[in-house]
C-alpha positions as CSV (number, residue, x, y, z in Angstrom):
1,X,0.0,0.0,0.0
2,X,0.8,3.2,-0.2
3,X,1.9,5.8,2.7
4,X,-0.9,5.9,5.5
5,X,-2.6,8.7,6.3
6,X,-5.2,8.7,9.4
7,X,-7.5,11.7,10.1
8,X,-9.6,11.1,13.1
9,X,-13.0,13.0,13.5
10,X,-14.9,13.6,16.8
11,X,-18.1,14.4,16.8
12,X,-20.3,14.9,19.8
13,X,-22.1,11.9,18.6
14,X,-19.3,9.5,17.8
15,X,-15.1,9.5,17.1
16,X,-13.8,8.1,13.9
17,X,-11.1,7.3,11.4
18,X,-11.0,8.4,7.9
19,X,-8.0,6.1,5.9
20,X,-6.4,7.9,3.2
21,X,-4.4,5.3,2.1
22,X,-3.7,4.1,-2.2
23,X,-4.2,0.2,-1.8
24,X,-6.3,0.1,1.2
25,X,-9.8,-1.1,-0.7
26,X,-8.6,-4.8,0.4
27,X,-8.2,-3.7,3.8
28,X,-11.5,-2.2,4.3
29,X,-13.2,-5.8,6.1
30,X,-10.1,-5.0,8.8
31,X,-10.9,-1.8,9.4
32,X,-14.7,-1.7,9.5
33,X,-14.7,-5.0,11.7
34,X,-12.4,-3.3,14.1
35,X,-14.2,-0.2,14.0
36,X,-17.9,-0.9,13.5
37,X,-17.7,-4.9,14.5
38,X,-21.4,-7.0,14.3
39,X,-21.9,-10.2,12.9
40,X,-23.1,-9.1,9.4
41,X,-22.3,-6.7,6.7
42,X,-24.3,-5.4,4.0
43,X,-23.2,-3.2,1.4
44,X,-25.4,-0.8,-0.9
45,X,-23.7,0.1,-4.4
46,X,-24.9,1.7,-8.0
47,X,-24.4,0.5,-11.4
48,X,-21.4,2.1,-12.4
49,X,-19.1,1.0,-9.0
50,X,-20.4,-2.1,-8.0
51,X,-18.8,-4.2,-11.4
52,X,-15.5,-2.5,-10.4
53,X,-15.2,-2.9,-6.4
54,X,-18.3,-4.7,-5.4
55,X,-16.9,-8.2,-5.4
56,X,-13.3,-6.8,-3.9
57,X,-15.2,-5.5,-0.8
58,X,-17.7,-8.0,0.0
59,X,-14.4,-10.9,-0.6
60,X,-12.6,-8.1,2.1
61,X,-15.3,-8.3,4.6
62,X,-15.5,-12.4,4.6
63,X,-11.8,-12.4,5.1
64,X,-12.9,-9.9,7.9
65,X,-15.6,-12.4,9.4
66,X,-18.6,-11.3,8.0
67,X,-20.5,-14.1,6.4
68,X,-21.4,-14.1,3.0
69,X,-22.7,-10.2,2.9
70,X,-25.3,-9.4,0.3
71,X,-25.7,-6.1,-1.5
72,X,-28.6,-4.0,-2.9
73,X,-27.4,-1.9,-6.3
74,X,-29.3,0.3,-7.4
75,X,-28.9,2.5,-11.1
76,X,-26.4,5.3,-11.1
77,X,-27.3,8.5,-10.9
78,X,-28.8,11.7,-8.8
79,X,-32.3,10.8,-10.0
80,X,-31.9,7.5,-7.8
81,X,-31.4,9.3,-4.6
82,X,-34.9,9.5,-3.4
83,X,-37.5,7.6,-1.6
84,X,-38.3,4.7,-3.8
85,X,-34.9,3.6,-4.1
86,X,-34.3,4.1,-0.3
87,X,-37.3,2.3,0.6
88,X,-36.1,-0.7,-1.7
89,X,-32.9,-0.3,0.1
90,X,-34.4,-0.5,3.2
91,X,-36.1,-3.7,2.5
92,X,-33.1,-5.8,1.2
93,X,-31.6,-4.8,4.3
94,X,-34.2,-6.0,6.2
95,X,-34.5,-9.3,4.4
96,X,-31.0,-9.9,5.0
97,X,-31.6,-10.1,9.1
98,X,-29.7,-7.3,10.0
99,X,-30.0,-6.0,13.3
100,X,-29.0,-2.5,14.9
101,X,-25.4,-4.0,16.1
102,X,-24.9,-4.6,12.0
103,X,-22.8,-2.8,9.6
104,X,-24.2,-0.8,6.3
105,X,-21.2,-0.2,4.1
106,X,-21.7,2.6,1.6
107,X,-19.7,2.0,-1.3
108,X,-19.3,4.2,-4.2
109,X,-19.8,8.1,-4.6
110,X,-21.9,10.7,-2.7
111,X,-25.2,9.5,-4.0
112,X,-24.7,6.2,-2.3
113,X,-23.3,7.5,0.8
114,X,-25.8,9.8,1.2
115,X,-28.6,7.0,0.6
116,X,-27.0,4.0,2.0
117,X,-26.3,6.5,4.9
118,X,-29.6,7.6,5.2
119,X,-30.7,4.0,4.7
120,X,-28.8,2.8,8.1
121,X,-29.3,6.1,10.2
122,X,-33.4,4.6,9.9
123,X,-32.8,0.9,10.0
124,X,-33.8,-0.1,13.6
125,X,-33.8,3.6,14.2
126,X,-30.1,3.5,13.8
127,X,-27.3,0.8,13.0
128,X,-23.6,1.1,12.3
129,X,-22.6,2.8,8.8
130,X,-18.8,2.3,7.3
131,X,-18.3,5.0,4.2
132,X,-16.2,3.4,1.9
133,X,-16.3,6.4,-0.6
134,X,-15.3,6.1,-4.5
135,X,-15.3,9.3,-5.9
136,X,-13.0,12.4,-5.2
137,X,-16.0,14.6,-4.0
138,X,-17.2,11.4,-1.8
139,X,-13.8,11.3,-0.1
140,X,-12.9,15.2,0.5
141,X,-16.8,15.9,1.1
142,X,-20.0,13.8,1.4
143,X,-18.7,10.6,3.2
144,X,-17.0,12.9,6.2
145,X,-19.5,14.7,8.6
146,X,-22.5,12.6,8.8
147,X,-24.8,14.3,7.0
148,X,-27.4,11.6,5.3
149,X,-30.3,12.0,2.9
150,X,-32.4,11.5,-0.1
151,X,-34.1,14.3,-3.0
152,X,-37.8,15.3,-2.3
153,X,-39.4,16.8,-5.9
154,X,-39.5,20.4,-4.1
155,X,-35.5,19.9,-3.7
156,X,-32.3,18.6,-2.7
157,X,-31.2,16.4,0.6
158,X,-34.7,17.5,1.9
159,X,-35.2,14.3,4.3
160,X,-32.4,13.1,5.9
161,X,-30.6,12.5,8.8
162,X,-27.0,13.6,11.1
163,X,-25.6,9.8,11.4
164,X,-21.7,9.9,11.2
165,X,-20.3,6.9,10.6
166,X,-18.1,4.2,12.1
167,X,-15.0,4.5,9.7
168,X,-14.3,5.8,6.1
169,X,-11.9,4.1,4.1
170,X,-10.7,6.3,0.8
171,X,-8.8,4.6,-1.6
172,X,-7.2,6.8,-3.8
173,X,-6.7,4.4,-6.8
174,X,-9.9,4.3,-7.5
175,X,-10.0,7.1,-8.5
176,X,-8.1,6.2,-11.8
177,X,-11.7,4.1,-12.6
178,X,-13.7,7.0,-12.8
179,X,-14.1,9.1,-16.1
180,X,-11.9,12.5,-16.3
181,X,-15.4,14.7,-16.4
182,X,-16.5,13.4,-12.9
183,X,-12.7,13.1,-11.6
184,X,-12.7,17.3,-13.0
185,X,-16.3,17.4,-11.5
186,X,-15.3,16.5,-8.1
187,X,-12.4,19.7,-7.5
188,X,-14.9,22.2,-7.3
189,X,-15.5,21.0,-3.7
190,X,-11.3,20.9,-3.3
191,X,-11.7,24.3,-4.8
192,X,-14.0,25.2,-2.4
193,X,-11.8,24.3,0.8
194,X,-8.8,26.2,-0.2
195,X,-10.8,29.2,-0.1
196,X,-12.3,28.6,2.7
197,X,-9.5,27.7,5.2
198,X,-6.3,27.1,3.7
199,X,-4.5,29.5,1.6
200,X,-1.7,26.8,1.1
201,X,-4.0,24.2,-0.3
202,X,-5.2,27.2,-2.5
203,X,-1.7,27.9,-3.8
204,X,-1.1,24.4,-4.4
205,X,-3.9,23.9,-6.9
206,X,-2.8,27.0,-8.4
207,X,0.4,25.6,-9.3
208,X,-0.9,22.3,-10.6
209,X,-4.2,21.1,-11.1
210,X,-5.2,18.0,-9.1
211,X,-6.9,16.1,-12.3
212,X,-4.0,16.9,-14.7
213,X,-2.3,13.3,-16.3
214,X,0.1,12.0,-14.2
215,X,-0.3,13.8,-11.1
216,X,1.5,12.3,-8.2
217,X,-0.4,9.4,-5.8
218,X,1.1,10.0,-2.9
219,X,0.3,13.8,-3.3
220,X,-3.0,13.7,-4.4
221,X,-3.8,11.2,-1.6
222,X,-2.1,14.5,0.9
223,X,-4.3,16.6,-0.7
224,X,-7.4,14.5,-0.1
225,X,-6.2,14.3,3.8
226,X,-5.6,17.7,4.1
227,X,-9.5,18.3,2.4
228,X,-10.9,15.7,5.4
229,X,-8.8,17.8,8.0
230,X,-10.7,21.2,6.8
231,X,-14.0,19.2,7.0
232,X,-13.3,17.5,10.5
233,X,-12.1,21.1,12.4
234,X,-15.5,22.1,11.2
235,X,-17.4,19.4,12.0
236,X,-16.1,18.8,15.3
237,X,-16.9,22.2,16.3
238,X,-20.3,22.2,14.9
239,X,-22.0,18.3,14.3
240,X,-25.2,19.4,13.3
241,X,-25.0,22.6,11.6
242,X,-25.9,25.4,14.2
243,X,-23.1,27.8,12.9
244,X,-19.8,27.4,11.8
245,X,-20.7,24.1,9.5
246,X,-22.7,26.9,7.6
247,X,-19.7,27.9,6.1
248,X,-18.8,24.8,4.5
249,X,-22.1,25.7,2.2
250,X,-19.7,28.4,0.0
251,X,-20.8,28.2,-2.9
252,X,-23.7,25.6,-2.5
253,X,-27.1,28.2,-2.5
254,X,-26.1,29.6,-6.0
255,X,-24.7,25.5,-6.8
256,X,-27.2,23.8,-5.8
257,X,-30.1,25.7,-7.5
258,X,-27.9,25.7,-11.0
259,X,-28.1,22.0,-10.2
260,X,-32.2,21.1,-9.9
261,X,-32.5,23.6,-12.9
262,X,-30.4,21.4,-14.9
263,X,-32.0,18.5,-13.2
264,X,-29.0,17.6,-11.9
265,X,-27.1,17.1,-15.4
266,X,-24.9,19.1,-14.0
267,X,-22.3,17.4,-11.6
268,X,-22.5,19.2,-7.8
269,X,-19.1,19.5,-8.3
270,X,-19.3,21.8,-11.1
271,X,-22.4,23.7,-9.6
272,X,-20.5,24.3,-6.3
273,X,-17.5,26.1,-8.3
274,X,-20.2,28.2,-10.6
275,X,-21.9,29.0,-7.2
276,X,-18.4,30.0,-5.3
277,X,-17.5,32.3,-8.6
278,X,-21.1,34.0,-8.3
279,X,-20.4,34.9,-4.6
280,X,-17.3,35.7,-4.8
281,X,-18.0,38.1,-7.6
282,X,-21.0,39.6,-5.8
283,X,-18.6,39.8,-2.8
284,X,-15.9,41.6,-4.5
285,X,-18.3,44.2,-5.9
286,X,-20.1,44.9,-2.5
287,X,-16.9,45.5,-1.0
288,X,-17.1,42.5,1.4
289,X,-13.3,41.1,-0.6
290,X,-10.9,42.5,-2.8
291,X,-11.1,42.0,-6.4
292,X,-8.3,39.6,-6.6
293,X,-10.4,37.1,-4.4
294,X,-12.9,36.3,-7.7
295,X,-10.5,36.3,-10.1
296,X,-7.6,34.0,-8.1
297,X,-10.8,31.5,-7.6
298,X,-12.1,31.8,-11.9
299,X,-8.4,31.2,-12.7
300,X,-8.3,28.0,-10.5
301,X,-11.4,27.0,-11.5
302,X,-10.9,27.7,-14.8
303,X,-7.4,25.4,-14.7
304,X,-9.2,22.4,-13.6
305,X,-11.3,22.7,-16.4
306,X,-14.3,24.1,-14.1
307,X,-17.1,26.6,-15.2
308,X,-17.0,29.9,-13.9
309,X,-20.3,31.4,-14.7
310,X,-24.3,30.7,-15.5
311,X,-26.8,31.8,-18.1
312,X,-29.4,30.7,-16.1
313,X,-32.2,32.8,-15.2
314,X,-31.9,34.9,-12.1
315,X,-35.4,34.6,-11.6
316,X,-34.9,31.0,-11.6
317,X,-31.5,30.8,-9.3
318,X,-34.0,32.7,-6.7
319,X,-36.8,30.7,-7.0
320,X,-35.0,27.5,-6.0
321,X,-33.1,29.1,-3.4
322,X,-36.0,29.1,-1.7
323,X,-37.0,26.0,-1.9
324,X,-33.2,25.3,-0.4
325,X,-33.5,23.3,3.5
326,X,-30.3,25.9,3.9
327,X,-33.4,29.2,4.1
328,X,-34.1,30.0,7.4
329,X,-37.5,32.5,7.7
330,X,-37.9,35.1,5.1
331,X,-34.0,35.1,4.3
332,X,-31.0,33.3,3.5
333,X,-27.5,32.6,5.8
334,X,-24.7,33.5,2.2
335,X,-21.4,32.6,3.1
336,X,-18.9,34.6,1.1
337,X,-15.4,35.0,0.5
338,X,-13.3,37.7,2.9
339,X,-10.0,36.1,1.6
340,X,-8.5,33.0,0.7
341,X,-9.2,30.9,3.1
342,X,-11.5,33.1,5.1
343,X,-15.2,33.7,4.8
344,X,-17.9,35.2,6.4
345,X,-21.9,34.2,6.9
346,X,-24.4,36.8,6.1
347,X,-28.2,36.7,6.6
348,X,-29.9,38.5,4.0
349,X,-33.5,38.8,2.9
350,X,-34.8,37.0,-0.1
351,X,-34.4,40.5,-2.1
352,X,-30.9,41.2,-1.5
353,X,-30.0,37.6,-2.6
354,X,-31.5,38.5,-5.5
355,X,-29.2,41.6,-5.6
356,X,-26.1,39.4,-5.2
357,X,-27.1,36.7,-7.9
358,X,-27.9,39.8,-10.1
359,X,-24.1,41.3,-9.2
360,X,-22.2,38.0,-9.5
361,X,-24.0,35.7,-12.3
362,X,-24.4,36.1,-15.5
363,X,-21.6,38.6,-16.4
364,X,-20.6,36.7,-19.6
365,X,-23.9,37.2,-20.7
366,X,-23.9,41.0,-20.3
367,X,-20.7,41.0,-21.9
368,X,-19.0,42.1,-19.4
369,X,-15.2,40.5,-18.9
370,X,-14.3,37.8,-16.7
């Protein structure tokens, strides 16, 4: 295997171990037994990872001393994530005898850790959950603070639940399985983090882009640490999202109504960086950051072959804002750029989002330069 790297999380709820470590897919029974223990394993997958890694972890887990651990796969994709598919999910896991000592093991990108999470925070009103995360956005983002959920039609993660898990094992390699666009997809939330805590991380991607050919192992599994570290500080301090874990949400109210207008052909990935240009643009020109802030983040985004800007509708961009579970009252918490790798959360009113969206998307469009 490659070089181990360990970040532990500690949640009010429950202390972990996230393993960063290239090579450590067939070690994944090992650690989830020792972290999560039970007498059976069950493993939820999609369409597009299971043929790769299904047969690898569930071989992993025997060796671990979980007998003969069945699976439920369900078809790849956003439009999966919602209640028919978690109810379904459900079920096979409650054919297979599991009881509340058992072990869910999410394997395969954010859609499945977020359902197969969802699935065990519900199952017996709670059993043991190991992430075992695929994708670079599942690893640096959606398999590390417990948040769970499914899609509602009126929007995104609207029924869920906080249920942090009992390990996470990322295996870099995989990543050389998954398809350049969703590798590219996945930096906007690496994107995300250097701007809001690290400055370093953010000059590192300026120097080379994390989903160029032939970038380093050993460095892209640091970077994917160092992602789980920013995530961790913040999630330690705030589990369930009271105030500081607000600010992990740069980017996300601008991203994640881009996203249900496309109906989520559009990666979140790729939303969250055309949501973190918007703010930061917005920012800049009420004065809350220098100009330098939006366009050090377009050029970075723009390197890792990212989207910087929307044609959307801003009429549109407002109206499913507010259908967002992130709206509190009348208003809207915004987290924006101060500097990189410092923000600041603002409540504003419904019409002075619309104000920002109007100052930071769409300036293509109006022809004016970027």
């Amino acid at each position: 295997m490659g070089s181990e790297r360990v970040v532990h999380v500690k949640t009010g709820s429950r202390a972990y171990d996230v393993h960063v470590t290239p090579g450590v897919l067939d070690e994944a029974g090992e650690l989830i037994r020792g972290a999560a223990g039970g007498s059976r394993a069950f493993v939820v997958s999609d369409t597009n990872v299971a043929p790769l890694y299904l047969g690898r972890v569930c071989a992993s887990l025997e060796r671990a001393g979980y007998p003969a651990p069945e699976s439920f796969v369900f078809q790849a994709g956003e439009t999966s994530k919602r209640a028919a598919t978690w109810g379904l999910c459900m079920e096979a896991i409650a054919r297979a005898g599991l009881t509340r000592d058992d072990v869910v093991v999410a394997l395969g990108g954010g859609v499945v850790g977020d359902l197969a999470g969802f699935a065990g925070a519900s199952y017996m009103r709670g059993c043991q959950v190991a992430q075992v995360p695929t994708s670079l956005l599942a690893m640096v983002d959606s398999s590390v603070g417990g948040k769970t959920a499914i899609d509602l039609e009126a929007g995104k993660n609207l029924a869920g639940a906080f249920w942090q898990p009992s390990v996470v094992v990322a295996d870099p390699r995989c990543l050389a399985t998954i398809s350049h666009e969703l590798l590219t997809d996945s930096c906007g939330e690496v994107i995300k983090h250097g701007v809001l805590a690290d400055p370093g991380l953010f000059d590192e991607l300026e120097r080379s882009p994390i989903n160029a050919a032939g970038y380093d192992e050993d460095a892209l599994a640091a970077v994917i640490a160092r992602n789980i570290e920013i995530k961790r500080d913040v999630v330690d301090a705030d589990e369930h999202e009271r105030g500081l874990r607000q600010t992990l949400n740069l980017g996300h109210t601008i991203g994640h109504a881009i996203e249900a207008a496309s109906g989520f052909s559009l990666g979140h990935g790729t939303c969250v960086a055309i949501g973190l240009c918007c703010i930061a643009r917005a920012a800049a020109a009420i004065g809350a950051c220098a100009p330098e802030v939006p366009a050090r983040i377009e050029r970075v985004c723009a390197a890792h072959g990212l989207p910087t800007d929307t044609d959307l509708d801003h009429a549109t961009i407002v109206r499913l804002a507010r259908s967002d579970k992130k709206r509190h009252g009348d208003g809207v918490n915004v987290v924006m750029p101060e500097a990189i790798g410092s923000v600041g959360v603002r409540r504003v009113s419904m019409d002075e989002f619309a104000r920002l969206v109007d100052l930071g998307c769409g300036g293509a469009a109006r022809g004016q330069e970027r």
